[in-house]
ROKOL-781466 format. One line per 2 residues: for each residue x, y, z of N, C-alpha, C. Coordinates in nm, 4 decimals. Layout:
BEGIN
X:Y:Z:X:Y:Z:X:Y:Z; ... $
This chain:
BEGIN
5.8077:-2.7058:8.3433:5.7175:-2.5925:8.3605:5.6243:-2.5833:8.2403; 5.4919:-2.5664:8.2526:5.4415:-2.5581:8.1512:5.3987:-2.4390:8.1072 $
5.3530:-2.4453:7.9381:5.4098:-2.2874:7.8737:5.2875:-2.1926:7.9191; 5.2763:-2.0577:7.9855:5.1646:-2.0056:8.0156:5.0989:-1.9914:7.8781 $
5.0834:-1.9830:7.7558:5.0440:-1.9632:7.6514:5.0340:-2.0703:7.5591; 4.9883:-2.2341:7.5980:5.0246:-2.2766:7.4719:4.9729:-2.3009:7.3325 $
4.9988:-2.3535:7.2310:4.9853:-2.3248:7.0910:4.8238:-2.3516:7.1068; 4.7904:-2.2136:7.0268:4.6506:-2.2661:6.9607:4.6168:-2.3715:6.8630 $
4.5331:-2.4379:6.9212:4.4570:-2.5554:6.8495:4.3131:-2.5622:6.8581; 4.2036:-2.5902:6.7211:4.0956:-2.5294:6.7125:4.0331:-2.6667:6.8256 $
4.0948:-2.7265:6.8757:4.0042:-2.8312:7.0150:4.0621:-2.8125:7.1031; 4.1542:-2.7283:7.1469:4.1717:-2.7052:7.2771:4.1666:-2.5190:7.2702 $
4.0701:-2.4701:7.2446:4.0230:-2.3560:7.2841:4.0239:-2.2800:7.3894; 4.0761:-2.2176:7.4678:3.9894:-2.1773:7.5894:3.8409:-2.1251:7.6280 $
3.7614:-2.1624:7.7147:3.6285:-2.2191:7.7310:3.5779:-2.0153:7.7444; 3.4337:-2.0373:7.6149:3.4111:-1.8965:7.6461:3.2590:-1.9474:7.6883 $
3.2181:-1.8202:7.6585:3.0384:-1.7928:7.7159:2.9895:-1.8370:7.5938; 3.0119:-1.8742:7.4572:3.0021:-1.9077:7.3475:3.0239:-2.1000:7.3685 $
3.1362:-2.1465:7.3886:3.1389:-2.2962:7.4625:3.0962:-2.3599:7.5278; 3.0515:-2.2466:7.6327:2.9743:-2.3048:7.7319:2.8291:-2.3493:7.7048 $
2.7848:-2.2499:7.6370:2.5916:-2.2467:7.5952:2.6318:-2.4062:7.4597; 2.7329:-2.4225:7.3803:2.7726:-2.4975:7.2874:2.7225:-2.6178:7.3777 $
2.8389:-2.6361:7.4640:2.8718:-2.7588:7.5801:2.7159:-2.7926:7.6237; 2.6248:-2.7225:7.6885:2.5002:-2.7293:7.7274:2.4168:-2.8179:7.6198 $
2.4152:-2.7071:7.4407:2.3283:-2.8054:7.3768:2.3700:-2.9083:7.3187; 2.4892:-2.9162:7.3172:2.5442:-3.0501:7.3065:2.5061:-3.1885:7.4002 $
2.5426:-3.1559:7.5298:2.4564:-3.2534:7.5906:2.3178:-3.2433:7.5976; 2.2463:-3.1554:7.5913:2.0631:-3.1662:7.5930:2.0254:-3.1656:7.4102 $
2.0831:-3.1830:7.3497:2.0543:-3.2190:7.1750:2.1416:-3.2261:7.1063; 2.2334:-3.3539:7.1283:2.3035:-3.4120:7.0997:2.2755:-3.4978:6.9374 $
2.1602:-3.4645:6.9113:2.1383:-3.5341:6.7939:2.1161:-3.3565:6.6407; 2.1829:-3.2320:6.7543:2.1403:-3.1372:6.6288:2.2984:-3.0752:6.5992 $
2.3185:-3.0359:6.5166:2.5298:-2.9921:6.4712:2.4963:-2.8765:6.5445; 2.5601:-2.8054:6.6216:2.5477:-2.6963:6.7203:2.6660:-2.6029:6.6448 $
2.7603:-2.6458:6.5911:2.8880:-2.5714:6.5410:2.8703:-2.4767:6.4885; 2.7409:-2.4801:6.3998:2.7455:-2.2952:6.3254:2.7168:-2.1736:6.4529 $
2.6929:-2.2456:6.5840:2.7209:-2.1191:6.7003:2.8578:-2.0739:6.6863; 2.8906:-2.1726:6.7091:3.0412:-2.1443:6.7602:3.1087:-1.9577:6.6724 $
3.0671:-1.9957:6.5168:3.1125:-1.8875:6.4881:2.9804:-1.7643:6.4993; 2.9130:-1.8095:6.4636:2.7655:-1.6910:6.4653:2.7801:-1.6136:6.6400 $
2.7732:-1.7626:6.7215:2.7853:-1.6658:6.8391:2.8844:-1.5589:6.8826; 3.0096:-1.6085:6.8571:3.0778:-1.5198:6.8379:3.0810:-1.4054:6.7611 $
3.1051:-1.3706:6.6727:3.0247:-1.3133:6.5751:2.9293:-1.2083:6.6736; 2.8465:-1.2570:6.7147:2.7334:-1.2027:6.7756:2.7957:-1.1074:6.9005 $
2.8672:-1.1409:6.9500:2.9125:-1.0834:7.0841:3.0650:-0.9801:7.0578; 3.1462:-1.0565:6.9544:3.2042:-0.9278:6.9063:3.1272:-0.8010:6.8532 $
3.0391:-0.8071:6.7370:2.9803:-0.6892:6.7335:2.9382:-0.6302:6.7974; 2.8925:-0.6979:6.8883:2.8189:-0.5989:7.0451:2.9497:-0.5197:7.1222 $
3.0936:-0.6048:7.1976:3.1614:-0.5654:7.1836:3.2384:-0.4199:7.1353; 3.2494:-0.4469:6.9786:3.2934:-0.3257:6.9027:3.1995:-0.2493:6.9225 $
3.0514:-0.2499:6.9079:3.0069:-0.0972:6.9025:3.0013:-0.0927:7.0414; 2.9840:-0.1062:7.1600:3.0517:-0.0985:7.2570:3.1828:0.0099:7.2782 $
3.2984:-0.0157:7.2450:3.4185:0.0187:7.2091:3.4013:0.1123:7.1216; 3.3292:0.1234:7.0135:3.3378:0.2658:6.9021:3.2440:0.3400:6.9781 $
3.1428:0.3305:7.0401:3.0182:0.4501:7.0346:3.1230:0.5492:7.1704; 3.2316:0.4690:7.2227:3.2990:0.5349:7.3557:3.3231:0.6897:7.2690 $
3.3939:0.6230:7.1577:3.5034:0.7487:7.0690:3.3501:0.8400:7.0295; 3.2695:0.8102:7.0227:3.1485:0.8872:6.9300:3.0763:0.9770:7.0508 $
3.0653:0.8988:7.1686:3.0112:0.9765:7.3179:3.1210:1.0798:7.3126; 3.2316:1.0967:7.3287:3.3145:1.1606:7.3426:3.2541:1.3106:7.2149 $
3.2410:1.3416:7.1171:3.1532:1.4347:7.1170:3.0615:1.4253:7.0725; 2.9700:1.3777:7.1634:2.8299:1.4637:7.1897:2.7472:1.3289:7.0661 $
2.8380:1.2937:7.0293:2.7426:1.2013:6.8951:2.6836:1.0530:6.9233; 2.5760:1.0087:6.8456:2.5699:0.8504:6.9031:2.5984:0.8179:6.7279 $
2.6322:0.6490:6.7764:2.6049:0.5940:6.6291:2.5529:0.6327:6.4862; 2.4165:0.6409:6.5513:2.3570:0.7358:6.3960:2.4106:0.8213:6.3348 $
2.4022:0.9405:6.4188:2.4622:1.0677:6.4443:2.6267:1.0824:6.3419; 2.7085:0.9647:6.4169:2.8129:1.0047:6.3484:2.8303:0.9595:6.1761 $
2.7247:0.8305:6.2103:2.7054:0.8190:6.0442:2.6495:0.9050:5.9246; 2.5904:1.0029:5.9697:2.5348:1.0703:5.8636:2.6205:1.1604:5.8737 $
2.7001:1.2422:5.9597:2.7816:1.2873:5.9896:2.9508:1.2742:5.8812; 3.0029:1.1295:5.8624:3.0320:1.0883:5.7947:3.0151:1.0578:5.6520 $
2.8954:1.0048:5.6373:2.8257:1.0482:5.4990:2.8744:1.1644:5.4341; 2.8107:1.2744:5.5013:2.8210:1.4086:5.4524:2.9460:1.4372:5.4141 $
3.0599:1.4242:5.5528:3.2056:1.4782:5.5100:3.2974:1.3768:5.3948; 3.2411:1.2336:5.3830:3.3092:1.2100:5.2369:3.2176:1.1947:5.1177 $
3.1342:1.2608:5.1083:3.0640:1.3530:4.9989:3.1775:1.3902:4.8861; 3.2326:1.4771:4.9684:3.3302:1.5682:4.9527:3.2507:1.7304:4.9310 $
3.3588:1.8229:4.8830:3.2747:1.9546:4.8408:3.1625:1.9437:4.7524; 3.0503:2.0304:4.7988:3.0081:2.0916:4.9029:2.9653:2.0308:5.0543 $
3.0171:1.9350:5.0655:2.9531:1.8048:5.2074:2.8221:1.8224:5.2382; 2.7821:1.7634:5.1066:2.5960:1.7978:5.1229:2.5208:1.6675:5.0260 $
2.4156:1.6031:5.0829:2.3460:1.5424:5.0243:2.2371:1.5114:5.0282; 2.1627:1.4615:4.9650:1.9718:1.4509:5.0106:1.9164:1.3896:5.0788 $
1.8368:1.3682:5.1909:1.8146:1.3042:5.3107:1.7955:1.1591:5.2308; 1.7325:1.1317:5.1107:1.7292:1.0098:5.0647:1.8259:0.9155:5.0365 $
1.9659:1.0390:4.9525:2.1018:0.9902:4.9491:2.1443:0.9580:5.0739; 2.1252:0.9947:5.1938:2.2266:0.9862:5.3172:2.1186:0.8854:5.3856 $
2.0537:0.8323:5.3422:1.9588:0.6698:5.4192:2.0126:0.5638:5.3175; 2.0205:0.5802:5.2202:2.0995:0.4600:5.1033:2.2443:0.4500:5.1652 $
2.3432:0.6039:5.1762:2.4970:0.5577:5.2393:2.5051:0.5556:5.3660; 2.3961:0.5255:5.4662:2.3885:0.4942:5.6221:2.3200:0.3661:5.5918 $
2.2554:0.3404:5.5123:2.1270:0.1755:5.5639:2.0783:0.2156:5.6648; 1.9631:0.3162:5.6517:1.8713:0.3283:5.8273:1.7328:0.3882:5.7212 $
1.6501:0.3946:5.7470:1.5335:0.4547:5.6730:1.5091:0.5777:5.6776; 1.4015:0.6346:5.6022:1.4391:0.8273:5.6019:1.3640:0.8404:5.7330 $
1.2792:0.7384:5.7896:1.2112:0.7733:5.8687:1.3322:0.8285:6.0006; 1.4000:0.7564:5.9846:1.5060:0.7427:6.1119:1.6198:0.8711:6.0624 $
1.6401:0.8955:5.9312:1.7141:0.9503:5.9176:1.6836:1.1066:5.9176; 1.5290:1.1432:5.9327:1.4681:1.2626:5.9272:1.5074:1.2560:6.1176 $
1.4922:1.1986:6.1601:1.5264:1.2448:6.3275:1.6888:1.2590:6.3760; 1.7586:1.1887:6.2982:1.9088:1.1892:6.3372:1.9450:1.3814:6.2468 $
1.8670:1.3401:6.1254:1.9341:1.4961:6.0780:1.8701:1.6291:6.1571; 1.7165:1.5995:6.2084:1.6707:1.7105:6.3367:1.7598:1.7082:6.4007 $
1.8646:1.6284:6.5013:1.9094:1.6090:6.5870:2.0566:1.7064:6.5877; 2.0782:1.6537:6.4353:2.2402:1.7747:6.4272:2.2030:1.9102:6.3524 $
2.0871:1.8962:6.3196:2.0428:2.0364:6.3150:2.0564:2.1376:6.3756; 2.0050:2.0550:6.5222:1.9255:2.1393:6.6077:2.0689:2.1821:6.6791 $
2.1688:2.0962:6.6789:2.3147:2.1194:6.6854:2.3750:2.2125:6.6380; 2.3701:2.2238:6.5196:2.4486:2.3535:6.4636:2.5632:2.2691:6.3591 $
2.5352:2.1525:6.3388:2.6260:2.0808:6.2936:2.6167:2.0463:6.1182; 2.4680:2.0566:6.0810:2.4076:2.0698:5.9739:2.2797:2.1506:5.9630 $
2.2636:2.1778:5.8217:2.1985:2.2412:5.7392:2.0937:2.1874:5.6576; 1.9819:2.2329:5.6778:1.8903:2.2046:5.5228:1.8163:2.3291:5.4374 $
1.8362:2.2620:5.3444:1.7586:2.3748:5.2391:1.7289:2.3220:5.1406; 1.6428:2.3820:5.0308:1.5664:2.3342:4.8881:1.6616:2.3352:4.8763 $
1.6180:2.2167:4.7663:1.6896:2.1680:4.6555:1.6889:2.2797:4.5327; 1.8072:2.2920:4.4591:1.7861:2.3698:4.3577:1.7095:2.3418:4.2584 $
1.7552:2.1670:4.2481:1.6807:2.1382:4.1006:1.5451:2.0895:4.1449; 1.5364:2.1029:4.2349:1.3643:2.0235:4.2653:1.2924:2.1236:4.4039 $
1.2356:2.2107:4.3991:1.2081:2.3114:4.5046:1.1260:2.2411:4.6648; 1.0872:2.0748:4.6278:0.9927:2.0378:4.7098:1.0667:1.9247:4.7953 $
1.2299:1.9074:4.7432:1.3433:1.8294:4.7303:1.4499:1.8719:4.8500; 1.5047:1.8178:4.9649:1.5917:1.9000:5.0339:1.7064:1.8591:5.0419 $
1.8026:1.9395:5.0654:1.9499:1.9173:5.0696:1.9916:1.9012:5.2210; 2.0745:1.8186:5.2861:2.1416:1.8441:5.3963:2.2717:1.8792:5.3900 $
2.3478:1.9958:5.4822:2.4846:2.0034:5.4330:2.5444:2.0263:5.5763; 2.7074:1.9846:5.5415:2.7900:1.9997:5.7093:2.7879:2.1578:5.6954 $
2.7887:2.1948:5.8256:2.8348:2.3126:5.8525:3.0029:2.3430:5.8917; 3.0587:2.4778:5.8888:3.1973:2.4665:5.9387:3.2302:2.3825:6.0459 $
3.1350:2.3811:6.1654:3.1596:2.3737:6.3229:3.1049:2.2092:6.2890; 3.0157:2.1458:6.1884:3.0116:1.9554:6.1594:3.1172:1.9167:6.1517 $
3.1983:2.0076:6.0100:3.2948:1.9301:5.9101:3.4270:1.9254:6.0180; 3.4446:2.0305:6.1615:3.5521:2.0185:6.2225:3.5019:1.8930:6.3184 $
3.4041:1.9099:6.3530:3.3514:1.7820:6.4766:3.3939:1.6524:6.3651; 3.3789:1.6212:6.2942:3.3327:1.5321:6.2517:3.5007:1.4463:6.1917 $
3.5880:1.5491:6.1277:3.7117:1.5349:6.1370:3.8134:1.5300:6.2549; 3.7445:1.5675:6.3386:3.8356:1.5511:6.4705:3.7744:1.3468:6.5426 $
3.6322:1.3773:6.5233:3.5852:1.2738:6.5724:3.6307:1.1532:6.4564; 3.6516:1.1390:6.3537:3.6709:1.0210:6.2543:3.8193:0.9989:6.3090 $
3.8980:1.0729:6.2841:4.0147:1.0336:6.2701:4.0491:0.9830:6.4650; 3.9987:1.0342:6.5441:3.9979:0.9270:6.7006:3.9226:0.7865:6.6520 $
3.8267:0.7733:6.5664:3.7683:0.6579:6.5528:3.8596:0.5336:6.4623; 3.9594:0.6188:6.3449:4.0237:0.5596:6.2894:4.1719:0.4888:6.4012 $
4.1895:0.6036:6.5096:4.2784:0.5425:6.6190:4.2395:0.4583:6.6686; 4.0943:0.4667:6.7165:3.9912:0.3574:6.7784:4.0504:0.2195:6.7109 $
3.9975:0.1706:6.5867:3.9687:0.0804:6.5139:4.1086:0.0123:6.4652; 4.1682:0.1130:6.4900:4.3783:0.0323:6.4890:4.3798:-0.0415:6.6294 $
4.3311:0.0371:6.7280:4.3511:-0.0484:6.8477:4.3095:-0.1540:6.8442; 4.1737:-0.1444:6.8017:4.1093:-0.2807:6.7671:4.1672:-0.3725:6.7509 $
4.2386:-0.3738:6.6160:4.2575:-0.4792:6.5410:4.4252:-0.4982:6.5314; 4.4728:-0.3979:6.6222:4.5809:-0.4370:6.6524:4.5942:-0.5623:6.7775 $
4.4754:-0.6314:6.7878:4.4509:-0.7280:6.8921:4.5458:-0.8930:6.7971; 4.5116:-0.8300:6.6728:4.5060:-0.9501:6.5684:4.6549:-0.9275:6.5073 $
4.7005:-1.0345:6.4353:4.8736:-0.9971:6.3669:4.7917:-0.9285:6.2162; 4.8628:-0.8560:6.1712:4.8616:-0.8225:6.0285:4.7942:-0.9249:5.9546 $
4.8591:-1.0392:5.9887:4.8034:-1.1762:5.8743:4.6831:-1.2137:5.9344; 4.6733:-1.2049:6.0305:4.4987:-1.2559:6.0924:4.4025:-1.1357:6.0599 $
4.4375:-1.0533:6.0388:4.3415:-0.8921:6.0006:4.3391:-0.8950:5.8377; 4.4363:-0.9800:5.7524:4.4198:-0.9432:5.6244:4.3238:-1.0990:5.6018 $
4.3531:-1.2161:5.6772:4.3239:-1.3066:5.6471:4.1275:-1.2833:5.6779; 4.0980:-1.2280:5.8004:3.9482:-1.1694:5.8171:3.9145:-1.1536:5.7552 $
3.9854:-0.9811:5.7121:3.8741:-0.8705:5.6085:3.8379:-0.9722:5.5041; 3.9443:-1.0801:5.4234:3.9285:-1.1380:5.3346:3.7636:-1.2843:5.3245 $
3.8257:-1.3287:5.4434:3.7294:-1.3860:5.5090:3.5461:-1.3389:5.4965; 3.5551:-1.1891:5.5654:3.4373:-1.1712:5.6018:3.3719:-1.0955:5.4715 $
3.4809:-1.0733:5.3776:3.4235:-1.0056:5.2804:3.3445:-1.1262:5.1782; 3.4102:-1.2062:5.1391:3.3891:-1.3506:5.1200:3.2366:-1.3489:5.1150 $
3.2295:-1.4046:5.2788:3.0863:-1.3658:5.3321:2.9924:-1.3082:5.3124; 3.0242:-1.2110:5.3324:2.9162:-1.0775:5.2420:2.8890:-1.0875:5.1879 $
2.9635:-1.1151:5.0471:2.9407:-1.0684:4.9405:2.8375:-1.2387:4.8234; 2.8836:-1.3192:4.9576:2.7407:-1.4062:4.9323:2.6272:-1.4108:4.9542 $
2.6626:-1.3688:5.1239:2.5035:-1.3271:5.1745:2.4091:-1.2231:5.0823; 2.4660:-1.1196:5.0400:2.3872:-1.0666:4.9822:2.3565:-1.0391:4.8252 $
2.4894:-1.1344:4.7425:2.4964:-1.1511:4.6490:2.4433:-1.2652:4.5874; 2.3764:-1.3987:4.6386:2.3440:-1.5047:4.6578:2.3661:-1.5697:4.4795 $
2.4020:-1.7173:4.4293:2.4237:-1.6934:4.3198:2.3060:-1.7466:4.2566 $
């Protein structure tokens, strides 16, 4: 009988949507290394994937992506959960342009606050409100359930061996030497 599961081996893979497009330019350009798909594409389709899978937990209230990031921002601030629309585009990576419409957005919610700046009157502050800092703690910690599910796909050692992995990564890509 043969084993329904047997041992992984990086050439006998099972055939994805990633192999297949591989398999294709392999035979039509056979003279170019196609292999850095293999992981990029992947790569590519998990992230789609996951936010896929996270924005579910974030629909659930009322929030999208953006939304919950600045959202987040704010609540590990810590006290007073408030920071300057400029600070909260540096700890999101999105521009103020984008980030002046996501903070209208929970404004207009009831979820945050703006006001002058003390030390600069022309300067504004954004801050959680009671009814953010509970959304936002109810919603993180489903996202932190979220993201166990996740990666409870993987053993412990394949999740430590990643983070390690992808941090690796990073920290070349954008550290370059």
């Amino acid at each position: 009988m043969e084993h329904p599961h047997p041992p992984s081996h990086p050439h006998s893979r099972p055939s994805d949507r990633v192999a297949r497009i591989q398999a294709d330019w392999r035979r039509e350009r056979p003279d170019i290394d196609i292999t850095p798909q293999g992981v990029i594409g992947r790569l590519h389709r998990l992230a789609d994937r996951l936010t896929a899978e996270l924005c579910l937990v974030y629909g659930r209230y009322g929030l999208g992506e953006g939304e919950f990031d600045v959202l987040c921002a704010l609540r590990r601030a810590g006290e007073p959960f408030e920071r300057a629309p400029g600070e909260l585009a540096a700890h999101t990576m999105v521009t103020t342009g984008a980030m002046t419409k996501r903070i209208d957005r929970l404004e207009r919610a009831g979820l945050v606050t703006r006001r002058r700046s003390d030390d600069d009157q022309r300067g504004r502050i954004v801050a959680l409100t009671g009814p953010g800092r509970e959304l936002i703690d109810r919603a993180f910690t489903d996202h932190m359930r979220n993201e166990r599910r996740l990666l409870d796909l993987l053993t412990s050692t394949e999740t430590e061996t990643l983070e390690a992995l992808l941090t690796t990564w990073l920290s070349r890509l954008e550290n370059p030497a």
